[in-house]
ZAMARGU-4260 file (C-alpha; in steps of 0.2 Angstrom, whole numbers, plus 5000, padded with zeros to 4 digits):
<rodrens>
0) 5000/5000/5000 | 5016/5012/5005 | 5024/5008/4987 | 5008/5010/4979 | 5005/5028/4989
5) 5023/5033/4985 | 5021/5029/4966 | 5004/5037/4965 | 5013/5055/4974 | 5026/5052/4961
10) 5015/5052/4947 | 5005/5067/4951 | 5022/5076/4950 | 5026/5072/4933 | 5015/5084/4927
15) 5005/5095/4935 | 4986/5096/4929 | 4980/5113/4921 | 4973/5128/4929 | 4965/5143/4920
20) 4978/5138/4906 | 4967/5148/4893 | 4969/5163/4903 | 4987/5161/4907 | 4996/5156/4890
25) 5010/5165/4883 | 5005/5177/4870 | 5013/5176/4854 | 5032/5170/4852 | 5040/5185/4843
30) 5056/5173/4841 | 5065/5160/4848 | 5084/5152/4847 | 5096/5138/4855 | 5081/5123/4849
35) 5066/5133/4860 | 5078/5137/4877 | 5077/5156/4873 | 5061/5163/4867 | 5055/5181/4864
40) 5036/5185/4869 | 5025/5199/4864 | 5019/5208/4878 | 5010/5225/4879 | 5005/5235/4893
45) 4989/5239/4886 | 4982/5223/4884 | 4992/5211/4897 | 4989/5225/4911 | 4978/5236/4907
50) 4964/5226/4898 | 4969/5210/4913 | 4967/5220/4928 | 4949/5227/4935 | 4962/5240/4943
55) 4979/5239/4935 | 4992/5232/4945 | 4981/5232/4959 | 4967/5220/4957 | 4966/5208/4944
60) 4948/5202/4935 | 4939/5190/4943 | 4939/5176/4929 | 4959/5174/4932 | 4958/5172/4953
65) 4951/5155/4962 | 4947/5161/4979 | 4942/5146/4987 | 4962/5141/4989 | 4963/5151/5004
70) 4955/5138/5013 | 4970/5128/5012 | 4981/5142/5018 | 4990/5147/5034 | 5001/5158/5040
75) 5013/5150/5053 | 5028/5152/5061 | 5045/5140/5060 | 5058/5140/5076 | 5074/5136/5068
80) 5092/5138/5073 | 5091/5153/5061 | 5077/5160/5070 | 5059/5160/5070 | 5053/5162/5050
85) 5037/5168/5046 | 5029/5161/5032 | 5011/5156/5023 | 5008/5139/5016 | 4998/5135/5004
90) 4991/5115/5001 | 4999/5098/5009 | 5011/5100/5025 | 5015/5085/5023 | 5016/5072/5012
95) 5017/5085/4997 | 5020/5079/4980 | 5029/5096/4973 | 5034/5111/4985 | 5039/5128/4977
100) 5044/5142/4985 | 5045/5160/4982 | 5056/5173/4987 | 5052/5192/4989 | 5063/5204/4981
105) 5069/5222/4991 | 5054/5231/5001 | 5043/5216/5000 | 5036/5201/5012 | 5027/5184/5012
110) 5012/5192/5009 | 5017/5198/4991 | 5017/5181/4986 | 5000/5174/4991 | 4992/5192/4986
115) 4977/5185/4974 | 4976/5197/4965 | 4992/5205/4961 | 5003/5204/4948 | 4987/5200/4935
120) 4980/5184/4947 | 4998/5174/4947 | 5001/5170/4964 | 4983/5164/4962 | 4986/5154/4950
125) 5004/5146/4957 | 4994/5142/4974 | 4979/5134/4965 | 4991/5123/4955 | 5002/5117/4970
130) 4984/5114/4981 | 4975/5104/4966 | 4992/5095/4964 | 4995/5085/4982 | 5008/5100/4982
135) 5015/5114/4996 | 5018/5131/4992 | 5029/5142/5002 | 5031/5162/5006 | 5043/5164/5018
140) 5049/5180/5026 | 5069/5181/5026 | 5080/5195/5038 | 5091/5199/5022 | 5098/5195/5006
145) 5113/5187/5013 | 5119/5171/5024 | 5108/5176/5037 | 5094/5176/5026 | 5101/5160/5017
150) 5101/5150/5031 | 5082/5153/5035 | 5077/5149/5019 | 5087/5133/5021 | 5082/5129/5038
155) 5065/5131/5031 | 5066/5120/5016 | 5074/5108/5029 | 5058/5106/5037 | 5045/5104/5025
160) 5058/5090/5015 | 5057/5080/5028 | 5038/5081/5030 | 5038/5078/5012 | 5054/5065/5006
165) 5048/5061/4990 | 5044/5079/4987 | 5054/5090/4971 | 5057/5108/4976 | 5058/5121/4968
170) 5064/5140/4971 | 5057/5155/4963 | 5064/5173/4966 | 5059/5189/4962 | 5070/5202/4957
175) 5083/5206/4973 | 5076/5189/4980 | 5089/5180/4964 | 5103/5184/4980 | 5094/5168/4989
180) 5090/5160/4972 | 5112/5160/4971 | 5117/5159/4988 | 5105/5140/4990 | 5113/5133/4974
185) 5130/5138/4982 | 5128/5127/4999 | 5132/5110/5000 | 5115/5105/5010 | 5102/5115/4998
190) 5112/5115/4983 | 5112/5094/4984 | 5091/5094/4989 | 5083/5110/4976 | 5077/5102/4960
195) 5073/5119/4951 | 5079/5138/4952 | 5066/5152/4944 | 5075/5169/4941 | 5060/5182/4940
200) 5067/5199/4935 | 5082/5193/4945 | 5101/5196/4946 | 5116/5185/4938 | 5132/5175/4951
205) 5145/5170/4941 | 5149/5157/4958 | 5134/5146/4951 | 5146/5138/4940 | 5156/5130/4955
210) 5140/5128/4966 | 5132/5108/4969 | 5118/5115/4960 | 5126/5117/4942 | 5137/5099/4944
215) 5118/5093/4947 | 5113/5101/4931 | 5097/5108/4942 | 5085/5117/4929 | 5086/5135/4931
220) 5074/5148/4922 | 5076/5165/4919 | 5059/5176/4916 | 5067/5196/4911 | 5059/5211/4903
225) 5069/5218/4888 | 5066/5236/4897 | 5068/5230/4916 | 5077/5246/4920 | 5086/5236/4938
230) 5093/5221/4931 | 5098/5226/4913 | 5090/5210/4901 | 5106/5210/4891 | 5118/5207/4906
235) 5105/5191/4912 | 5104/5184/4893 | 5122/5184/4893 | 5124/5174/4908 | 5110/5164/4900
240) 5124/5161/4888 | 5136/5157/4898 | 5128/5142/4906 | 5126/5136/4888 | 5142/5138/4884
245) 5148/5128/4897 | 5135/5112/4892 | 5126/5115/4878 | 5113/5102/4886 | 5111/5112/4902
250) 5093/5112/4904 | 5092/5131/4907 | 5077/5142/4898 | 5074/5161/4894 | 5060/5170/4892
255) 5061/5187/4887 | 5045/5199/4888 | 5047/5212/4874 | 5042/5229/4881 | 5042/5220/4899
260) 5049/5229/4915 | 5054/5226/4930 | 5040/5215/4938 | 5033/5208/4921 | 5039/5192/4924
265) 5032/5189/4942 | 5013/5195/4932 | 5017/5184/4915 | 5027/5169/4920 | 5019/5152/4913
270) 5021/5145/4931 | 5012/5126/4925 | 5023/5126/4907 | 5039/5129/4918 | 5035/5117/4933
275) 5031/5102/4919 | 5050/5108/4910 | 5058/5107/4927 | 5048/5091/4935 | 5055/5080/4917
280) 5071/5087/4920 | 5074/5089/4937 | 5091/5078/4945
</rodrens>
């Protein structure tokens, strides 16, 4: 019964089932190179913002939010020998098939990623599709960008793994937030456990290439606008680059939103699309 429990959670993870797909699909592919890695999408404010959003960038229409997740959310507290971690989760505690994290960027907290309607619906959608998957979703609070902050995030992940062994992780950062995205692939105990890093208008670390996390060949995916005026888009493609010129297999992906700035990615990431790509290739 165990074996068959354990294959069944294992199966579910493969790929996860659809959720507002419709609504959330890319919109047209201007371009794409390296056999589909790096793609080019058309994004415009007026219709991706403007015509998504009941009251732009504040509250998204109602056809692209699910509500009823919040009864399978809670915000709780973890005592760690980092200290005490605020965080919300979202779905299984335990026994969870997939758990994805994701960290804030400069000026922002847990609640920025469970905000339903935020961001055109996104976080909405990324905590309906880890509840309606056996799957935990995490939005942790973190004292800084640095070790300290590093640490939590690891004491954290440490927790819920061994709630949930047969569980892949995955951690998605927003914009300053990439600092953790780097600073977990570099340590020996996280960069041997994360299955998935999701760079979201994020920053570039030339250590990733000596971290357990590259010699893993852990998926990373890299979300930019062309006009994000904080992290310049030609500066993160080149380091796209780099990682394919040291394994031209290295199952890395960009996608770049044409016109897109700064948080565009966090509102126009394909969270299902990535998750499926990461799940098949994940170590």
């Amino acid at each position: 019964m165990f074996f068959l429990f354990s294959f069944a959670a294992y199966a579910d993870a493969v790929e996860l089932k659809p959720f507002k797909d419709n609504l959330f699909a890319y919109p047209a592919i201007l371009s794409s190179a390296n056999n589909g890695a790096y793609t080019v999408i058309d994004y415009r404010e007026l219709r991706d913002i403007n015509a998504r959003d009941e009251i732009p960038e504040r509250r998204a229409q109602a056809q692209y939010v699910d509500t009823s997740v919040r009864k399978m959310q809670q915000d709780l507290s973890l005592k760690t020998d980092a200290g005490s971690i605020r965080h919300v989760a979202v779905g299984r505690t335990q026994g969870a098939s997939i758990i994805v994290l994701y960290l804030h960027g400069q000026g922002g907290s847990r609640k920025q990623g469970v905000d339903d309607f935020t961001f055109g619906g996104n976080f909405n959608r990324i905590k309906n599709l880890m509840a309606s998957n056996g799957g935990l979703y995490l939005s942790p609070d973190f004292s800084d960008f640095g070790d300290t902050g590093a640490a939590q995030i690891a004491a954290l992940i440490g927790h819920y793994a061994e709630r949930s062994p047969g569980a892949k992780i995955f951690v998605a950062c927003g914009s300053m937030g990439g600092a953790l995205c780097w600073k977990l692939a570099a340590r020996k105990d996280m960069g041997g456990r994360i299955d998935g890093l999701l760079l979201l208008g994020s920053l570039w670390d030339e250590t990733f290439f000596s971290s357990p996390a590259f010699k893993r060949r852990v998926p990373v995916f890299f979300g930019q606008g062309s006009k994000d005026p904080v992290f310049p888009v030609e500066k993160q493609e080149a380091f796209f680059r780099s990682i394919l010129a040291k394994s031209k297999t290295y199952p890395a992906r960009f996608v770049r939103f044409e016109t897109g700035t700064h948080g565009t990615p966090i509102r126009m990431t394909d969270w299902r699309g990535t998750l499926n790509w990461m799940l098949s290739k994940a170590p």
